[in-house]
N, C-alpha and C positions, 0 to 999 in steps of 0.2 A: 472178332477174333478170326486168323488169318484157317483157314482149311489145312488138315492136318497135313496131305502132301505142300502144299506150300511151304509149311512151314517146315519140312525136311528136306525141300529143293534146294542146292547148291546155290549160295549167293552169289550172282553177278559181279563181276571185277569190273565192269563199266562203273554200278553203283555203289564199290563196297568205301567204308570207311576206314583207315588205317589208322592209329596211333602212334606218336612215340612218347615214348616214355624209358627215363632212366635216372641216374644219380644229376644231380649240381656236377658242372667242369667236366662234363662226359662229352663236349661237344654235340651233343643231342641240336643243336640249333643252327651250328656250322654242319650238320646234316641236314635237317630240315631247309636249307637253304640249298644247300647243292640239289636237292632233288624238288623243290617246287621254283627254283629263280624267282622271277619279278611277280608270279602269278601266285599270290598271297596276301590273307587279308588280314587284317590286325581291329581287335573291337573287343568286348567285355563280356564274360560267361552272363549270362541271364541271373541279376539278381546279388551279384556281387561282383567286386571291385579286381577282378584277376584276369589279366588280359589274357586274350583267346587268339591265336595263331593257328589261320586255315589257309593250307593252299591246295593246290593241282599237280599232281604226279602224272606221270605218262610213262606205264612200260614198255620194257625191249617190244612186245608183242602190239604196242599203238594203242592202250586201253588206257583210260583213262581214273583216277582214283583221288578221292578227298582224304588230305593228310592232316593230322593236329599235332601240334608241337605241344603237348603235356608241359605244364608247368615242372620242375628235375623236383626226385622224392628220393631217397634213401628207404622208405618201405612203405607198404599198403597203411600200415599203422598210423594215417595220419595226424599231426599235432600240430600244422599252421594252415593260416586260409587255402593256400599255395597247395600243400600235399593231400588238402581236403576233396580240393575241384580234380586233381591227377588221380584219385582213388575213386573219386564218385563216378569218373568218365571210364576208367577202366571195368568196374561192376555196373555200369549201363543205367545206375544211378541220380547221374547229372540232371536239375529240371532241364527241359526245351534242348537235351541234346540224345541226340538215338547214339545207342550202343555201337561202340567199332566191331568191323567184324574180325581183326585181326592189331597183332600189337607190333613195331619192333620195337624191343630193349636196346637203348644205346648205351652201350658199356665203356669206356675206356680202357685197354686191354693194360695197360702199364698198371693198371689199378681193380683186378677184378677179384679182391677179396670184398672189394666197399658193394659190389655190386649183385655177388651171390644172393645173399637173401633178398631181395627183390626179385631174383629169378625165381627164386623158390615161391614165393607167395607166389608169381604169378602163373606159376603151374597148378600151382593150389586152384587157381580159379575158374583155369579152364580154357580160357577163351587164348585160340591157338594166338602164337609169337616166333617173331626170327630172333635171335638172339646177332647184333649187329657189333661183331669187335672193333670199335675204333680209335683211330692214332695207332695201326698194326704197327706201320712202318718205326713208331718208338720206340714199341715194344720189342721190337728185332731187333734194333741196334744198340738196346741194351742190354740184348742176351738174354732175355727170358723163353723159355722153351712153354711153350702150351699145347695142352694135346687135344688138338679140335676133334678128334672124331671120339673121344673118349667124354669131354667135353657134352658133347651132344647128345650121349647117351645117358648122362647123370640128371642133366635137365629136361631131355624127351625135348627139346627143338634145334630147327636145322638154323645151323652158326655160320654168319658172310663175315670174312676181315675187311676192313672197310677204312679209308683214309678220306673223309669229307672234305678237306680245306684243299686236297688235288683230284675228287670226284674217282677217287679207286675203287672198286668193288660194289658200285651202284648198280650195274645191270645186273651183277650176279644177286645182289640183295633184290632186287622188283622181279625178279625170276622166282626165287625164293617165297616174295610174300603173294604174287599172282597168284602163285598153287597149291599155298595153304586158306587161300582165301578162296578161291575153287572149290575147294574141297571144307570148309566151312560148314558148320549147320545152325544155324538159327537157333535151336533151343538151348544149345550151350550154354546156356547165361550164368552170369557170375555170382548173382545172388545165390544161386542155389545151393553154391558150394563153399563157400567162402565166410566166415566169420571171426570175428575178434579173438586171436591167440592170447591164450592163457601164457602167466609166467613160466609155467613148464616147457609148455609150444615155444615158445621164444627160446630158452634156452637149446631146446630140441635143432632147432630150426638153426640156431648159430652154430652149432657143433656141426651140422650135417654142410651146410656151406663151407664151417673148415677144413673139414674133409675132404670134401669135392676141392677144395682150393690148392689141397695139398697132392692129392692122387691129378690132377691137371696140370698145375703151374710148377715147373722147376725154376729154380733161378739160374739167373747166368751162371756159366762154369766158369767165367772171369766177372766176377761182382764189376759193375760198376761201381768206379769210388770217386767219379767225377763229382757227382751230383752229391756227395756227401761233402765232399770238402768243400764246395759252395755254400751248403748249408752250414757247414760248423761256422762261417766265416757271415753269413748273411741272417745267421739265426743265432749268432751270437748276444746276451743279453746287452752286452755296452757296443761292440762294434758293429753289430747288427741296425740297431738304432741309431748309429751315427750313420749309417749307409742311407739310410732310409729316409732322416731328415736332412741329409745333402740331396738326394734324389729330388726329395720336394722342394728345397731350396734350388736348385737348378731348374726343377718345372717351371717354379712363378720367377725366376728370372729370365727365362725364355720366353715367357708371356708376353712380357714388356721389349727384349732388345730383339728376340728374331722377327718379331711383327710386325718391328717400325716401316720399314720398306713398303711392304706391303699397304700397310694403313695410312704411310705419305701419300701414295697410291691414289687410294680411293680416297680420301681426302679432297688431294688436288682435282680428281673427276667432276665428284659432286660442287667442288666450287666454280670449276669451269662449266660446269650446267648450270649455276646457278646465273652465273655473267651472261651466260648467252642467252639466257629465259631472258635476262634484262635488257637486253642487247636489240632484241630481236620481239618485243612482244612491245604492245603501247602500255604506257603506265598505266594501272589501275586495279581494280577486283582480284584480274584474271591472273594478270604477273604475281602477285601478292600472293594469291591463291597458290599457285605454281611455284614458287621460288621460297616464298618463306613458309608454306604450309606443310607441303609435300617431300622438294627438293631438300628443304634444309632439318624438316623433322626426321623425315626416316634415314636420310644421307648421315645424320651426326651418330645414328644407331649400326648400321649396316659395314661404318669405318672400321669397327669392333670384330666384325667377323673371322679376322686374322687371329685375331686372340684366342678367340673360344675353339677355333680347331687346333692350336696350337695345345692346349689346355686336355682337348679329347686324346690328340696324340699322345700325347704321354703315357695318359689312362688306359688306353686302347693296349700301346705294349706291356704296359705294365701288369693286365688282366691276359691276356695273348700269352705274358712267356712263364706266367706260372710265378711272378713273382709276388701277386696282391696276397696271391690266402697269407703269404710270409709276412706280407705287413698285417695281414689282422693277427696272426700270429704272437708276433712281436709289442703290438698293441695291447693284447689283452691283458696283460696285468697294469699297465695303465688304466685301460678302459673300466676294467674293473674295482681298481682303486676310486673310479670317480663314481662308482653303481651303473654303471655299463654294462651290458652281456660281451662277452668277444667276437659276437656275432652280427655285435652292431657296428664292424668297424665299416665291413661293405658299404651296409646302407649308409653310412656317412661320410664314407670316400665318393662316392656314388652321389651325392649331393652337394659335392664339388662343381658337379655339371649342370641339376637339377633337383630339387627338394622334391619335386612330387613322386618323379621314380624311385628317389630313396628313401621317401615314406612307404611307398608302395612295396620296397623289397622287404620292408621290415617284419613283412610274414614270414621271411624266413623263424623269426626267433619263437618260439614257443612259450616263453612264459606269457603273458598280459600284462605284468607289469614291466617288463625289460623292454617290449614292445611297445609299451605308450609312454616310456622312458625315452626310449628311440627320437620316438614319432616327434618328441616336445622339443627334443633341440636340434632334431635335423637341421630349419632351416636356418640357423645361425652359423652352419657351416656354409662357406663363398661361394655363392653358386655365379653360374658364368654371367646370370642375369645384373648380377652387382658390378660384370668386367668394364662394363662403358663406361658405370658411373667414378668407379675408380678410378680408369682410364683419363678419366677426362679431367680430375681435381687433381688428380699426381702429374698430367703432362702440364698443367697450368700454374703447379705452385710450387714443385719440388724439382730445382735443379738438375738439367741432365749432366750428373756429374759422373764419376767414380770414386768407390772407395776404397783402402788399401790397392790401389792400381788396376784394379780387375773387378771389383763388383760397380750395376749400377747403383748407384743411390736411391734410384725413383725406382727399381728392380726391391730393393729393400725395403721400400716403404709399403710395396704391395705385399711382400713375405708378412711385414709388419701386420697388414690387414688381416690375411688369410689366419697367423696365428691368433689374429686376436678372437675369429670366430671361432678355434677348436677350443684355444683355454676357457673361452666364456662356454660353449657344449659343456665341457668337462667338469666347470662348478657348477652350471645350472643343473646339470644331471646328478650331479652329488647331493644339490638342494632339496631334490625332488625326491632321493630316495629316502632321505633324511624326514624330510614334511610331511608329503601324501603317503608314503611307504616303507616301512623297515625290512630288512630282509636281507638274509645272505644272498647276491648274485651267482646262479645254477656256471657250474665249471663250464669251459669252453670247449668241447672236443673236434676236430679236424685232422682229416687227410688230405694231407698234403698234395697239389698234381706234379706231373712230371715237369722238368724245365724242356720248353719249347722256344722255338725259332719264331715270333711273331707271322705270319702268313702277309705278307705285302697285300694280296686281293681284299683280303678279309679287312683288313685295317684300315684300306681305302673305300671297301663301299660303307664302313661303319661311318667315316668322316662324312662322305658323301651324303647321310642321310641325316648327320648330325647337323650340316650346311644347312641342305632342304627344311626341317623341322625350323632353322633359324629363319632363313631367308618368307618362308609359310607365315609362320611368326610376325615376322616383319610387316607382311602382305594384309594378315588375317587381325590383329588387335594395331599394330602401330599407326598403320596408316590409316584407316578408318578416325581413330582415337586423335590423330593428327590434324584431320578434317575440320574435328571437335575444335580442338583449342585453337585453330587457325580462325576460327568462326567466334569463340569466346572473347579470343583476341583482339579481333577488328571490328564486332558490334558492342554496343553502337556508337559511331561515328563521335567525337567531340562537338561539344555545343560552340556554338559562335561566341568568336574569341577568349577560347580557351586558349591557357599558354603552357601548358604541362605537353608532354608526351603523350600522343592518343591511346595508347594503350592504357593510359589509367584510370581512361573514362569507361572501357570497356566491360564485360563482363567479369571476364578473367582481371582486369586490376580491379575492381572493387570487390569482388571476392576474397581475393590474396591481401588488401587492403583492409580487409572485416577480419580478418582470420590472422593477421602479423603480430598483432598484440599478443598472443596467443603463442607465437613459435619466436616474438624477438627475446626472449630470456636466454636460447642458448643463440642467436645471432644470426637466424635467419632473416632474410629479406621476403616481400611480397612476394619472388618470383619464383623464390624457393619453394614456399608456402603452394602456388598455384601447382608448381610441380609436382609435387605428393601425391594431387587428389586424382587427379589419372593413374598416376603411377601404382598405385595400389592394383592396376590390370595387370601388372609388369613392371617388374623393378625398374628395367634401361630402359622404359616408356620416357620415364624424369630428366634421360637427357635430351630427349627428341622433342619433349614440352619446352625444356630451357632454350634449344635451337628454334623454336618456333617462337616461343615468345620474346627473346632478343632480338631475332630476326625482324618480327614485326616490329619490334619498338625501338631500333637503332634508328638514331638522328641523328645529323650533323657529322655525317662521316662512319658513325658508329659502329661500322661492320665490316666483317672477318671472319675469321675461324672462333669455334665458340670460347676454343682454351683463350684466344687472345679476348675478348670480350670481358670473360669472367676473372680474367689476373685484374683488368681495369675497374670491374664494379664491388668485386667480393676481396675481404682482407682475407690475410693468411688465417686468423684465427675462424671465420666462417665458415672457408673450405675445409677446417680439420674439424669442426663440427658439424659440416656434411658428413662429411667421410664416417664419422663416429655413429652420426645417423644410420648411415647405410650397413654398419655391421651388425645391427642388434633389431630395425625396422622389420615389420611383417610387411612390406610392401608387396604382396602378392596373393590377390582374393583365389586365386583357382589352388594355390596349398592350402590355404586356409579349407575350401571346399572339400577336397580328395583327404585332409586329415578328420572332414566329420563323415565321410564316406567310410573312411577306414575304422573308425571308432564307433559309428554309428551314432557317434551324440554331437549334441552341441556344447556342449561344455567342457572338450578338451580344444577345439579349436577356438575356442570365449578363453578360455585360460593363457591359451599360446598367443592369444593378440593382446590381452592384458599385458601381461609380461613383457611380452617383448617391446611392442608400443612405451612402458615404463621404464624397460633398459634403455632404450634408445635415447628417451628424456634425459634418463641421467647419464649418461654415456656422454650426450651432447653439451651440455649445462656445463659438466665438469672441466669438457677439454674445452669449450670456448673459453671459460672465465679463466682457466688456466694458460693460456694461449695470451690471454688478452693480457693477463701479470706479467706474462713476460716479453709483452711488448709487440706482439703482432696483430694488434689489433688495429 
């Protein structure tokens, strides 16, 4: 134990700790960001599954400070993983993490009724705070009048207005926390003041924040009635939702026409690498190795990259200007007609991109069963990992046509895919609550954010990082993986005078040859078959195994672009039960992982591969033999 003057010496700001912490859509992160830059680390709290955000602040004064970006909580009260680790880091709590010695509250000032009782508890607690107003500049020009010095004396902390996304009011906020953290004492700690509010407390506590909200915040003297009439129009129950699924319908048709250019692009590069690997190297091992291993595995995955940022952009403004909470909004009586929370529409918009993140958000929801509701059909929503393979069966079998004069066709048939993942969500979750669980679904409630301008900087390093993560990706499982099947592919060697294609002698063809019996019911071939078994690292592994394995076993002129390959070896009816495949497959062991991370058993991620492995059979079976009656076979 530390000597009692020590422990009443004035903490250091060289070594102090900061937190923030605030509501969800307070911009708490596009602050954390303006004030740590590049110097930040990303990794997981000790012991559970909730990522941890540390970086390096540097004050007006040159002092150096470690900052945590708190997972966003609405109050100390916590009821999900998420608001458990924000509460335990704030009461000093947390295993393997030392107590901060000071807090800031990131508020959004357009919205600081949502955020009073979180101020309140954390005065309860003790442990000194800046109160940091952010998105001021909204809040002006919508006319709200706030009285900061009045303000400041109802909460007992000193209040910075602050605009994170053009870095406003930072010096004056690291001014602020430097010399409450100066003046700081160690025994302050949170435990000793701080416990579980009675129904009374609660009630107490909401009136006292009404009050503070109402003696602080006047509204404009000219009401904004912009952002109402947007609203009655974009939260309208029928015109609303017609907004909402053109919006989508224009996303995934952007997917397909603004990318083409691009993805001709890179296309034509990697094929011009591959001529000149040939060109320029002597036949054998090494060419092989290099052209059909390397160049032509990760080059058929890498094409795709235009799409998946294509696919974030959208996302990006659509969370940026305030208009997603409106689609979860809008959604929930949907969602909850099918045993859905409304809370899950995020985490399943949000696995558009990626299934593991938006398993991972699904701490927002607080029930346990609405939550492992979530968790089971997240991955049946399109994540970008399925864009190549789709990509690549719709450029090779569905006409690049037009329909009624202005849509594309193969633009349509990807819409076609995407919806067929929500509506299959929508019954599997209806099943589930039906089977494993009955029970009314808890109401939805939300506050709505301001409508905002998307931020140009912020939407491009989100892209930029979404590249890198792909391109990592690439580097980190494909190519390795790629290595694999170039090597499965080519040993061992054909015996003397064989007359088949050497790739059938290999490992990879008698493998996919053992296992075809098995997958030709819905009308797979061995090569498909071989594809799979990697693929389960990663979904668009499948196409970079097809490019590698065609690669190596083209004869007789056999080679090209894979889409032209595959029009020549696979019927129409095989491609659409690829396709059928890919929408209902778990092909992907690391969600599989992060779903028994998140549940802590094995027997919901055994459930989720059951199942879906089972859709997928019959999903497959049905549309080949159906394909094949009506003649494309």
């Amino acid at each position: 134990m530390a000597p009692a003057d020590a422990a009443n010496a004035p903490v250091s700001a060289d070594r102090a700790r900061v937190a923030l912490v605030g509501n969800p859509n307070s911009g708490k992160t596009a602050l954390f960001n303006a004030l740590t830059g590049s110097r930040q680390k990303v990794a997981n709290y000790a012991g559970v599954t909730v990522e941890r955000k540390e970086g390096v602040l540097t004050t007006p004064a040159g002092r150096h400070m470690r900052v945590l970006d708190l997972p966003g909580t609405y109050s100390l009260r916590a009821r999900s993983p998420d608001e458990v680790v924000t509460r335990d880091a704030v009461l000093g709590k947390l295993s393997g993490e030392a107590a901060p010695e000071a807090l800031i509250c990131v508020a959004d000032a357009t919205n600081l009724r949502l955020v009073l009782r979180l101020v309140l508890e954390l005065k309860q607690v003790g442990r000194p705070f800046v109160l940091a107003l952010n998105m001021y500049d909204i809040a002006q020009r919508q006319g709200l009048r706030i009285d900061l010095e009045r303000l400041s004396q109802e909460i007992g902390a000193p209040i910075v207005t602050t605009v994170a996304t053009r870095k406003r009011g930072l010096p004056e906020l690291l001014t602020e926390v430097e010399a409450i953290v100066a003046a700081s004492k160690p025994e302050l700690t949170a435990e000793n003041v701080w416990h579980e509010p009675t129904p009374a407390e609660i009630r107490a506590a909401h009136a006292q924040a009404e009050r503070i909200f109402k003696a602080c915040v006047k509204p404009p003297e000219r009401p904004d009635t912009i952002t109402g009439k947007i609203d009655d129009v974009l939260l309208h129950p029928a015109a609303g939702l017609a907004i909402l699924l053109t919006l989508l319908f224009v996303m995934f048709q952007a997917v397909f026409t603004w990318a083409t250019p691009a993805m001709d692009g890179i296309d034509a590069g990697f094929a011009a690498l591959v001529e000149l690997t040939n060109a320029n190297l002597p036949k054998g091992l090494l060419t092989s190795f290099i052209a059909d291993g390397l160049i032509a595995g990760v080059g058929s995955v890498l094409v795709f990259l235009p799409q998946i940022l294509i696919l974030f952009f959208f996302i990006l403004l659509l969370e940026d200007s305030g208009y997603m909470a409106r689609a979860a909004f809008l959604m929930d009586k949907i969602m909850g007609g099918a045993g859905l929370h409304g809370r899950a529409f995020i985490p399943l918009l949000s696995s558009f991109a990626c299934a593991i993140p938006g398993i991972m958000s699904t701490r927002v929801i607080d029930n346990r069963q609405d939550r492992l509701t979530t968790i089971l059909v997240a991955p049946l929503m399109t994540c970008s990992a399925r864009i190549p393979v789709y990509t690549l069966i719709i450029g090779a079998f569905i006409p690049q046509e037009t329909v009624w004069g202005f849509l594309s066709l193969q633009g349509l048939v990807m819409f076609g895919l995407y919806a067929s993942g929500i509506v299959s969500a929508l019954v599997v979750s209806f099943l589930i609550r039906r089977v494993f669980w009955r029970g009314a679904v808890e109401p939805f409630m939300m506050e709505l954010p301001t409508y905002r301008w998307p931020e140009p900087r912020n939407v491009l390093m989100n892209l930029w990082t979404r590249a890198r993560i792909f391109l990592t990706r690439a580097g980190r499982i494909i190519m390795p993986l790629m290595v694999l099947v170039w090597v499965l592919s080519t040993f061992p060697y054909p015996p003397e005078g064989a007359t088949g294609p050497a790739i059938d002698y290999s490992i990879a063809g008698r493998l996919g040859q053992f296992l075809a019996p098995l997958m030709a019911p819905i009308g797979f071939n061995w090569q498909m078959t071989v594809a799979l078994i990697p693929g389960m690292a990663a979904r668009e592994v499948a196409v970079a195994v097809l490019g590698t394995v065609y690669a190596v076993g083209g004869e007789d002129g056999e080679t090209g672009a894979l889409s032209t390959l595959l029009k020549h070896q696979w019927s129409l009816a095989t491609a659409l039960s690829f396709l059928a495949w890919y929408v209902f497959a778990p092909q992907c062991l690391p969600t599989l992982g992060v779903v028994k991370r998140e549940t802590n058993s094995w027997v919901w991620p055994t459930v989720m591969f059951v199942y879906m492995v089972g859709l997928a059979y019959l999903a497959s079976f049905i549309v080949y033999h159906t394909a094949v009656a009506l003649g494309a076979g």
